[in-house]
N, C-alpha and C positions, 0 to 999 in steps of 0.2 A: 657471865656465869654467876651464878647464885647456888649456895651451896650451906649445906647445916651439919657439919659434922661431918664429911667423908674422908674417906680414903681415897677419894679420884683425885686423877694429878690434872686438872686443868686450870689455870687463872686468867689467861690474855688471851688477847685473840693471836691464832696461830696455835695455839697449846695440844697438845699431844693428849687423847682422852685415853684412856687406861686406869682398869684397877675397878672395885667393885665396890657394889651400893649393899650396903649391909640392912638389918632390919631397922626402919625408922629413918632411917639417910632418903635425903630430900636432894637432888641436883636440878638446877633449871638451866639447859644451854639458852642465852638472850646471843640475837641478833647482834648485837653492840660487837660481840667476844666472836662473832663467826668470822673466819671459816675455823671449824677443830678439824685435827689429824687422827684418825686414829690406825697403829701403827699393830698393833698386837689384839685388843681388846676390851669390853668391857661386858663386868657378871651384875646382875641385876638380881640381887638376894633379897627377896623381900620390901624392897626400898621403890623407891620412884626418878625416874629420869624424867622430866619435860622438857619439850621440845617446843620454845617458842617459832610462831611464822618468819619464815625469811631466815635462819637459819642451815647452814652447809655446813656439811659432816664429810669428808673426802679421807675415804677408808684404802687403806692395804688388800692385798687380796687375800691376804692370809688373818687379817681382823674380821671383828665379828660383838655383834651386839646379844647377849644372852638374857633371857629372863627366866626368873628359875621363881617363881612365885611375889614377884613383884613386877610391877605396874610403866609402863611409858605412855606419855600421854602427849600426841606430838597432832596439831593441827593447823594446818596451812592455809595458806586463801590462795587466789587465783594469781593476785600481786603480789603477792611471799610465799611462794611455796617453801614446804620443807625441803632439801636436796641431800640427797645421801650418796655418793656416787664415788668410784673408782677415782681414786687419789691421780693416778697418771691419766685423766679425761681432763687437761686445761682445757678443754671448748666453749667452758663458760665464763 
């Protein structure tokens, strides 16, 4: 993860993503830090999320990714797709 000033609680891999990208806040999830949890949420205020390839996001059913006039820029290749999937699906 690479990060410029947020309020999102994630640092290692394993980390819990939560919390919101306010205007100007830059977050990048890297590969290195994957898989995140997220357990509740995250609000996307004007700010930017990137989504490097090969990257896994293993959500709650009750979380939820929001963009409310900001930006996620999240692209995969055929070898590292992005994965976003049900927290309780270990099938991978």
């Amino acid at each position: 993860l690479s990060k410029n000033g947020t309020s999102l609680s994630f640092v290692r891999p394993g980390s819990i993503l939560s919390g919101r990208l306010e205007k100007g806040e830059r977050v990048i999830l890297t590969q290195d830090r994957s898989p995140y949890y997220s357990s509740s949420g995250v609000l996307v205020i004007d700010g930017l999320l990137e989504i490097e390839p090969g990257v896994s996001i293993k959500m709650e059913a009750e979380s939820s990714i929001l963009i409310d006039k900001g930006d996620i820029h999240s692209v995969g290749t055929m070898e590292r797709p992005i994965l976003i999937e049900n927290k309780n699906n270990e099938s991978r």
